[in-house]
C-alpha positions in Angstrom: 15.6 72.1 -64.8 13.3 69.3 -66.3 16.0 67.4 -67.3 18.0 67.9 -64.2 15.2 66.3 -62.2 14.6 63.4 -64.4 18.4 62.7 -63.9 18.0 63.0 -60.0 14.8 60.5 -60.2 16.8 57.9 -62.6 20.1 58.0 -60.0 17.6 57.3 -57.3 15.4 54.8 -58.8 18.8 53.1 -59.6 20.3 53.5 -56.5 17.3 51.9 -54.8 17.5 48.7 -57.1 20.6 48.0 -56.2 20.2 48.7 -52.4 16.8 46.6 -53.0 19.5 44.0 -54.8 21.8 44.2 -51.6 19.5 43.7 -49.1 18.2 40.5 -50.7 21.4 39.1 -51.3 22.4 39.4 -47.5 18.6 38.4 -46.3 19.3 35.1 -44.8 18.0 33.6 -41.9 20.7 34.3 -39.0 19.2 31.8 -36.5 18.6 28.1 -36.3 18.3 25.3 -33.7 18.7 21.6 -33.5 17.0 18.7 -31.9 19.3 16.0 -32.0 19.2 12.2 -30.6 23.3 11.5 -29.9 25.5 8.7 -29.1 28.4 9.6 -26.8 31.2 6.5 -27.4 34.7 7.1 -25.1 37.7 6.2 -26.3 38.9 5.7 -23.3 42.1 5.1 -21.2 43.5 5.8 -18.0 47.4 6.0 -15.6 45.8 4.4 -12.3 48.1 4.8 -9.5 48.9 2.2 -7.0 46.8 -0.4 -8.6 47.3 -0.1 -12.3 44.8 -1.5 -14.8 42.6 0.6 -17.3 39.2 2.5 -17.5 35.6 1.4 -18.8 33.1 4.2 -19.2 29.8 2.9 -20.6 28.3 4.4 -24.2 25.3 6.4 -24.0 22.3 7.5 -25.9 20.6 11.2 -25.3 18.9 14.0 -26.7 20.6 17.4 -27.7 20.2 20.5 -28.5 21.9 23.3 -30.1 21.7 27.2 -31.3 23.5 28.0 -34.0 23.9 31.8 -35.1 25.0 32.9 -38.7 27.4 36.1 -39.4 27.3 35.5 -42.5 25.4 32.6 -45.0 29.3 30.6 -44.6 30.3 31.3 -41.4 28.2 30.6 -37.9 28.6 30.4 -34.2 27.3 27.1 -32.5 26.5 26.5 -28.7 25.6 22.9 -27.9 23.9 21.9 -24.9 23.3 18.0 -23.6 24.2 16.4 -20.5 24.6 12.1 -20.1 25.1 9.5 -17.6 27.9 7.2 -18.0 28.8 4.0 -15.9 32.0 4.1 -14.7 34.8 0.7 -14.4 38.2 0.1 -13.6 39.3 -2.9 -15.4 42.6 -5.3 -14.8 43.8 -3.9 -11.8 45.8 -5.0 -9.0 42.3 -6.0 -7.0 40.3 -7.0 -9.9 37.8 -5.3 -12.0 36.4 -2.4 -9.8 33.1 -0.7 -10.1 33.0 2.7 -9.9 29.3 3.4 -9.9 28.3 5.9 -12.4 28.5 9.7 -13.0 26.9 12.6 -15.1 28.4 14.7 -17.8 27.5 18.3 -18.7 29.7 19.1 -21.6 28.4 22.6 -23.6 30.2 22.6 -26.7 31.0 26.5 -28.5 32.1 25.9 -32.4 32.8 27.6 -35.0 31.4 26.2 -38.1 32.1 27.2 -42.2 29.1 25.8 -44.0 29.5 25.2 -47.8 26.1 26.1 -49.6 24.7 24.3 -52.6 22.1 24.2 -54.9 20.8 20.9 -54.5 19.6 21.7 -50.8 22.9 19.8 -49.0 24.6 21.6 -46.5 28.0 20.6 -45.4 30.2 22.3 -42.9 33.3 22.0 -40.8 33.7 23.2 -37.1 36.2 23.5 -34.4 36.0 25.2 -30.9 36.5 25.0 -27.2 34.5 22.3 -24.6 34.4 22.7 -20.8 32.8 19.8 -19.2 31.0 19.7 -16.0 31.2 16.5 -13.7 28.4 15.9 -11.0 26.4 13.7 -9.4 28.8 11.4 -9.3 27.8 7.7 -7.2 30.7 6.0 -6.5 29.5 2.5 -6.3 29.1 -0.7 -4.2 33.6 -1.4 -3.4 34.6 3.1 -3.0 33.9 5.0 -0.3 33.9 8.2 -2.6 35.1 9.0 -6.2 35.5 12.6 -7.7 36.1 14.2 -11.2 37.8 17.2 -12.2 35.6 19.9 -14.5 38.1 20.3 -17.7 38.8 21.8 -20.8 38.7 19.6 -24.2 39.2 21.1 -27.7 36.4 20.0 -30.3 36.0 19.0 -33.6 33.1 19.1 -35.4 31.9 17.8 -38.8 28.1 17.7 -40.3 25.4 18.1 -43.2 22.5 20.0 -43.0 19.8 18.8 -45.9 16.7 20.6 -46.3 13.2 20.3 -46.5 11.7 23.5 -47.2 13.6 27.1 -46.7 12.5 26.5 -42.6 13.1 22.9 -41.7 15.7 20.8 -42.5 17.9 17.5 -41.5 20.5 16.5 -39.6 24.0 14.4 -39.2 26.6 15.2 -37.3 29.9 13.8 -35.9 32.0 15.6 -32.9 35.0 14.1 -31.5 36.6 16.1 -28.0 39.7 15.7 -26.6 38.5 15.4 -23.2 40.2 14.3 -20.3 39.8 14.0 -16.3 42.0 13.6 -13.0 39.6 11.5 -10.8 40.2 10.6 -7.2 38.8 7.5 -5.8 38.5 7.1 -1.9 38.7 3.5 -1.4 40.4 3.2 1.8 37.2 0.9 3.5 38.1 -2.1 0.5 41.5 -1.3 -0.2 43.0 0.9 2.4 43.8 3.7 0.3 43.0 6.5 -1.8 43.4 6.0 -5.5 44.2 9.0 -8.2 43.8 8.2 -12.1 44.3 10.4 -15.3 41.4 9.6 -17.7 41.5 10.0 -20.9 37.6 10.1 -22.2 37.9 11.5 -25.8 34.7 11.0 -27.0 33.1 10.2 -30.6 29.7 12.2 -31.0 27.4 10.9 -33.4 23.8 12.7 -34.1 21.0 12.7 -36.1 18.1 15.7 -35.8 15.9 18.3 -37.1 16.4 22.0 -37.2 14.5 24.7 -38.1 15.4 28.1 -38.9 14.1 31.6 -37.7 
């Protein structure tokens, strides 16, 4: 009987090791954000009807943020939140160069990353996911009497490094391109007697640098 529970003690002493063993191996921290300063840079182009010509939509410079959740220590789930003001130009029409005034963007980004992990505390990783974009806000400008964006869907692309500082902070870079585009409507029938439709291609580079921390 002795013996018997000495055996029963050593199988659970050993089966608690490795359960100890397990549970380290999957402790990892499944939550992180990001702070990020971002420049937004269209590649832009547009079909203008009636008048012709192309599309200038100005660079811009904001703050973003993001939430990032891990399933595993690879693979993660990122939502990316931001919104930016861009001035708005057709260029080489039939009239001239047009201003279009300016609108806002609210684009939330969901990815899904693969992160590669290292030893030397770099984090690189690869993502791809889904866009919708928000339009609003929208002033048309000194020449149209109104001009209006469609919301749409884009597909992203997503590439970055995480480096680290300590096992709760780290660094930041990282590079999104969307393939974004729009069906605006400009009302310009006070200056030109009509109203105008365009298909604008936006397709926006994404390039940030930030701070994260994980919890």
């Amino acid at each position: 009987m002795k013996k018997v529970v000495i055996g029963l003690f050593l199988i659970a002493f050993a089966f608690n090791v490795n359960a100890q063993e397990d549970t380290k191996k999957d402790d990892f921290n499944k939550w992180q954000v990001r702070l990020r300063l971002i420049t937004i840079a269209p590649n832009e182009s547009a079909t203008i009807e009636t008048i012709g010509g192309d599309i200038d939509i100005s660079t811009a410079v904001v703050p973003e943020l993001d939430f990032t959740y891990f399933f595993t220590k690879n693979w993660s789930a990122e939502l990316i939140l931001g919104t930016a003001k861009h001035d708005v130009k057709a260029v080489s029409t039939a009239a001239g160069d047009i201003e279009l005034g300016d609108v806002w963007i609210l684009p939330p980004t969901l990815t899904l990353q693969y992160h590669f992990l290292t030893e030397d505390g770099f984090r690189p990783y690869l993502g791809a996911g889904l866009n919708y974009t928000l339009f609003y806000s929208a002033d048309e400008g000194p020449t149209a009497d109104d001009v209006s964006y469609d919301n749409s869907v884009a597909f992203a692309f997503q590439a970055g490094l995480d480096y680290d500082l300590n096992e709760k902070w780290f660094l930041n870079v990282d590079a999104k391109y969307l393939t974004l585009s729009t069906d605006a409507t400009v009302d310009a029938t006070t200056a030109l007697g009509a109203t105008v439709g365009a298909d604008v291609d936006i397709n926006p580079l994404i390039i940030g640098v930030g701070i994260g921390m994980r919890f």
